[in-house]
C-alpha positions, 0 to 999 in steps of 0.5 A: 742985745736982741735975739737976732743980733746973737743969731747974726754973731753965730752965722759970723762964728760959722763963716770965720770957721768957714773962710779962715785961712788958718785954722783956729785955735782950740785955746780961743774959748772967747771965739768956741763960746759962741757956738753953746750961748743962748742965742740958738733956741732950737735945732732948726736954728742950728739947721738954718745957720749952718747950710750943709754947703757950708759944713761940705767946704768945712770939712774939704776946705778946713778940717781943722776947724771942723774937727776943733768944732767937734772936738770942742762940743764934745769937750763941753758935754763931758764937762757939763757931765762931770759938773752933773748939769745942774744949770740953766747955762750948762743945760743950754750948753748941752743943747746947743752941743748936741745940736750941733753935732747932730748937724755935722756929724752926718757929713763927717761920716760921709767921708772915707778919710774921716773914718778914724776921726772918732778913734782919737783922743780928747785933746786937753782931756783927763786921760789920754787914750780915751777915743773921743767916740767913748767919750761921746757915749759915754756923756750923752749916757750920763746925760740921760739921767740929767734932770732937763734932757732925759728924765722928766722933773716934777711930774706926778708918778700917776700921770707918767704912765696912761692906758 
């Protein structure tokens, strides 16, 4: 399957979540897979497949969707921290995620009826009361410390720092 072809699967995924009458369900994981594949290679991809038009009718049309969405970007970093990211698919996973919320959440914080959105807990999580703000920090924290994302792997110490 070609590059565009998964592309062309994402832009769907992004208009199902759009369009739907119904929200979709959080359990669908064949549908959120989608939105972590390999198929977006970069935050400009992410930017030119999900038009802020689009995020503006997500968030006033379906919040349900939009907030499933984050929930599930979320959801996946913690797991990707949990597993220590180790590799190459959860290091795509990460990415993607963190692409996406970077892309959305700019639009939730926008919205005074949203304000509370990052107050709740991680549905299906570990434990209960923890808001999903904390477990965002915390895994974008944890990830920091991940190999491919914040600490550069295999660089000679003497070529880290120049003058």
């Amino acid at each position: 399957m070609g590059n565009s072809d998964t592309k062309l699967q994402f832009r769907q995924a992004i208009i199902d979540i759009t369009s739907k009458s119904s929200p979709i369900d959080a359990k669908d994981n064949q549908f959120w897979d989608q939105f972590w594949s390999d198929s977006i290679t970069s935050v400009n991809d992410v930017f030119a497949l999900i038009p802020s038009k689009e995020i503006r009718s997500l968030k006033d049309d379906h919040p349900a969707n939009l907030a499933t969405l984050v929930y599930k970007a979320i959801e996946r970093l913690v797991r990707s921290t949990d597993s220590l990211c180790n590799s190459h698919s959860q290091q795509i996973t990460v990415l993607n995620a963190t692409r996406i919320l970077t892309r959305v959440i700019p639009y939730i914080f926008e919205d005074p009826d949203w304000k509370g959105f990052f107050w709740s807990s991680l549905s299906g999580g570990s434990d209960p009361d923890i808001p999903l703000a904390l477990s965002l920090i915390t895994s974008v924290c944890d990830l920091l410390f991940c190999g491919f994302h914040g600490l550069s792997v295999g660089e000679p110490a003497n070529t880290r720092w120049t003058s």
